[in-house]
C-alpha positions in Angstrom: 24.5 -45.4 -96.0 27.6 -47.7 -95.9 28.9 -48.3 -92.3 31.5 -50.9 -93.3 32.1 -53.4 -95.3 29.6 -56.0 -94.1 26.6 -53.6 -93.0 24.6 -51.1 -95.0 21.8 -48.9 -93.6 18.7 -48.1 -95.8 18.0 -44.3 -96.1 14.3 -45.1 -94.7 15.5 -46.2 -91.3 17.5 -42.5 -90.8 15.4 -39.7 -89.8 16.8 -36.1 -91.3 15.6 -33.0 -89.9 16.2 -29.1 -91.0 16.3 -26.3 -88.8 18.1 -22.2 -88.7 21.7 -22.8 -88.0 23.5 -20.4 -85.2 26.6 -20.6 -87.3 28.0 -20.0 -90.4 24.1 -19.9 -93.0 22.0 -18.9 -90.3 23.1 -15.6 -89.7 23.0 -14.3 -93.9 20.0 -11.9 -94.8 17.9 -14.7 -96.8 17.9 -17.1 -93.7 17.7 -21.0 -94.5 17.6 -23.9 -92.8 20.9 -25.4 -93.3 21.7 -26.9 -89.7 21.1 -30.5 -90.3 20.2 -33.2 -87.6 20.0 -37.3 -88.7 18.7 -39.5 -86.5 18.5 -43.6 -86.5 16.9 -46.0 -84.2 18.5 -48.6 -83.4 15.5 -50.5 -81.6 13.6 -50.0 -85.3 15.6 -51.0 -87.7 15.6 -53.7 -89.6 19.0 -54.4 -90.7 20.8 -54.8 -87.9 22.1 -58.6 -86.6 20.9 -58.9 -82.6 24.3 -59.0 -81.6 24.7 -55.3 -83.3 21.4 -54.1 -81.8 22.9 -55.4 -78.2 26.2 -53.8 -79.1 24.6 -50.6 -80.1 22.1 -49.9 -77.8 25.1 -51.0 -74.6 27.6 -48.6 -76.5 25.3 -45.2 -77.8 22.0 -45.5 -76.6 18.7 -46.3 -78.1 18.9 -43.4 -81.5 22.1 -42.8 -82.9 22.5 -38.6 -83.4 24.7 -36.4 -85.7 24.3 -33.0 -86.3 26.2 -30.5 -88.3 25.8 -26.8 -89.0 29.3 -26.1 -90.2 28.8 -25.2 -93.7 26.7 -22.7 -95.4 24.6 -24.9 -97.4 21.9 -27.2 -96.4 23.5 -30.5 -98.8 27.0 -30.1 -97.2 25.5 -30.4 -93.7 23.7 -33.0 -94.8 26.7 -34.6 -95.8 28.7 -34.1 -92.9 26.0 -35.1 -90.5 25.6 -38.7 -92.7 29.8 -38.8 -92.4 29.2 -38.1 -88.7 26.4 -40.2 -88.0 28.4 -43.1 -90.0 31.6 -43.2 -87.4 29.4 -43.1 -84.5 27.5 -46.4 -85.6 30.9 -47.4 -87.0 32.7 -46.9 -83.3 29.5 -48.3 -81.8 30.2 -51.5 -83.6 33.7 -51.6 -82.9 34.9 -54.8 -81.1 38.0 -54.4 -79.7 40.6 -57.1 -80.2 41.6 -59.0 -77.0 45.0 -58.6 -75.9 47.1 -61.8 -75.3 49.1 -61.9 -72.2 53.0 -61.7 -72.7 56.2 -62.3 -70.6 58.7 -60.1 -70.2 61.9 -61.3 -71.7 65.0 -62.2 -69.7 67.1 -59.2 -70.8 64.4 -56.9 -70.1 64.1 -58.4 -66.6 68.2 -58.2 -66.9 67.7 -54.5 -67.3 65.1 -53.8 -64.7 67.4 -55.6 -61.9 70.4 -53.9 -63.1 67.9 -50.2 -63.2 67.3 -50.9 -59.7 70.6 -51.3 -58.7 72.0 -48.2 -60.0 68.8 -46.3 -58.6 69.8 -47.6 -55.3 73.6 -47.1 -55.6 72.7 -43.7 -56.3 70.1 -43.1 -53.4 73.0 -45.1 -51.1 75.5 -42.1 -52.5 72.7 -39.5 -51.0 73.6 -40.6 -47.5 75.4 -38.9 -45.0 79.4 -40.8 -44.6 79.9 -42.7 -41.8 81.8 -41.7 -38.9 84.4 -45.2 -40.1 85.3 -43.0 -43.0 
């Protein structure tokens, strides 16, 4: 199963298991299995770097679980649940990139002075008139 470009997951290190779906297969007259549940360990495999297996097991935990039970047949839950499985190890994996610190510009200072100004001339208009006036 392809993850991303750099990292590919044998089909022996994920664990697929079959059982009666509550939704849409489960409920016909010839009852199948077709709620699908794929598993991987991420302590057990192979394939992963040490940095990924740190990353992994911080982010999702120690197994990696999709299920689906969408369909009516047993192959496209399969499917979906591999699909499923794939963007959880995928998002798992994610590093996010770190933000670099920026200035605000002198205009947009400019225009949060001058904001603050007209806030306040219109708070000032709020107030009752003097007894000058």
């Amino acid at each position: 199963m392809r993850i991303s470009g750099a990292l590919t997951i044998p089909a022996q290190e994920i664990v697929v298991r079959v059982s009666r779906s509550s939704g849409p297969g489960g409920q016909h007259a010839n009852v199948t299995a077709s709620r699908v549940e794929v598993a991987f360990d991420v302590r057990a495999s192979a394939t992963l770097s040490a940095a990924q297996r740190a990353r992994l097991l911080e982010r999702v935990g120690p197994v990696v679980r999709a299920v689906a039970q969408d369909a009516r047949s047993q192959a496209r839950n399969r499917e979906l649940a591999l699909e499923r499985l794939a963007a959880r190890i995928a998002a798992g994996l994610h590093v996010p990139r770190s933000r670099t610190p920026t200035r605000p510009t002198k205009a947009s200072k400019r225009r949060r002075v001058e904001a603050k100004a007209r806030r306040g001339e219109i708070k000032r208009g709020r107030s009752r008139p003097s007894q000058d006036d």
